[in-house]
N, C-alpha and C positions, 0 to 999 in steps of 0.2 A: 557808593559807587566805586570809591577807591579801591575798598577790598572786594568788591566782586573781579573787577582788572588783577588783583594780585595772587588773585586762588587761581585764575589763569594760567597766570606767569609759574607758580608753582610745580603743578605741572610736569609744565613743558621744559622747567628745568629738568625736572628729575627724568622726562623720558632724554632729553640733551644727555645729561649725565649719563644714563645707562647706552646710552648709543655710545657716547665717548669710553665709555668702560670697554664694550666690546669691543670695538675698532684697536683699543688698545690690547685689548687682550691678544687680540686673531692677531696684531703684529708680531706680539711678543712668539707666539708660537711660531711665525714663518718664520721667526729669524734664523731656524736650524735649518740651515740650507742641507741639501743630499751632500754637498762636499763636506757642512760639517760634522756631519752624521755618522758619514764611514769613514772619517777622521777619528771620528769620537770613539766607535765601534774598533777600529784598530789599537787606538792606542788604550783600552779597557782593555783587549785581549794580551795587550803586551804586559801591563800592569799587572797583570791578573797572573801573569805567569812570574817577572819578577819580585812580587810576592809574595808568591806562592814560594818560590826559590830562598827569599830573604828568613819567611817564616821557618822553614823547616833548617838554615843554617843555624837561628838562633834556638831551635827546639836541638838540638843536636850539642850547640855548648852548652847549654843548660843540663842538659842530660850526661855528657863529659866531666863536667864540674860537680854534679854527685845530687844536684837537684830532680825534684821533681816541676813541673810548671806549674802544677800548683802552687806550691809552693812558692815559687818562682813570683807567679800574679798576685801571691796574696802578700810577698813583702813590697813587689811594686805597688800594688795599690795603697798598700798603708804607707807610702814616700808624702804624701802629700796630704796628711791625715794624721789624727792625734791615736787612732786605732794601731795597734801593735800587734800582729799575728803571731799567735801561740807556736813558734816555732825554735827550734835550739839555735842557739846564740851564732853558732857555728854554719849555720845557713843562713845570715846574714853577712858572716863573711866570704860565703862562698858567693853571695847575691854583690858586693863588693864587687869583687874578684870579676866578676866576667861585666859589667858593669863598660868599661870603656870596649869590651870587643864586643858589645850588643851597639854599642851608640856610634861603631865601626861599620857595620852592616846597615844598621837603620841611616846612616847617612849616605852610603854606598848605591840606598834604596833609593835615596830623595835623588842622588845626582842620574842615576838609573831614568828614573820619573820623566824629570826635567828634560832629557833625553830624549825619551819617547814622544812628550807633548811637543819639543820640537819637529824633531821627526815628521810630527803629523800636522803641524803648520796648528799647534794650539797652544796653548797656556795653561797654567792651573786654574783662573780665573775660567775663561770661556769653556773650561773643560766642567766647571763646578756649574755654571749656567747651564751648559748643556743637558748634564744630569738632571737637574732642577727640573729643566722643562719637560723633559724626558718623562721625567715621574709623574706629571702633572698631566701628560698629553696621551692619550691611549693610541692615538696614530701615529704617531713618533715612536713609541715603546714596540708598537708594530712593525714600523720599518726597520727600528733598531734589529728586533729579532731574526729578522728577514737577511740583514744585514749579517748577523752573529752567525747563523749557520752557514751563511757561503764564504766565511773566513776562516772557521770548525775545519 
């Protein structure tokens, strides 16, 4: 009799559980309020542009200093890697050389950033959550849209 009570109980935990799963889930989705939405959608678009700006300065000294960006990525990538890209000694030092006025822009970028998430009452954190659910949620990615073309 014990275990006939306990295959019961079984169950009803699991449908417990899966109720508790959803409930938790459907929260975690409303948390994107419409305020933080077109928070989130502004400050993508601002991003999107000072990026776009940071990239093509650093494609510009890279190309000024006699690189190509290939080149360029493939001695970055081998910085942190026993791999040594078969290239002349001499663009190495040219990879040097521009070296603190890449890591001038790229932080020029993060204070930029930083910037803009204020601006739009966010954080990097709630900004990264956002994205997450975003990706996750098909009704979300759809308002986002909605959202992106009437700031276009």
């Amino acid at each position: 009799m014990f275990d006939h009570n306990s295959e019961k109980i079984k169950p009803m935990k699991r449908i417990g559980f899966l109720i508790a799963f959803f409930v938790f889930a459907g929260a975690n989705a409303q948390e994107v309020t419409d305020y933080d939405l077109n928070n989130f959608a502004k400050a993508y678009v601002q991003m999107v542009k000072l990026n776009t700006k940071a990239q093509n300065e650093m494609a510009k000294l890279i190309e000024k200093e006699g690189l190509d960006l290939d080149t360029y990525h493939a001695i970055d990538e081998s910085r942190d890697s026993e791999f040594e890209p078969d290239v002349p000694e001499e663009d190495f030092v040219k990879y040097d050389k521009l070296q603190p006025k890449i890591k001038k822009i790229q932080n020029e970028l993060e204070e930029d950033v930083e910037k803009v998430f204020a601006k739009n009452d966010l954080t990097k954190q709630k900004y990264r959550a956002i994205s997450e659910r975003v990706k996750q949620d098909y009704l979300l990615q759809a308002k986002l849209q909605k959202i992106l073309e009437n700031i276009r």
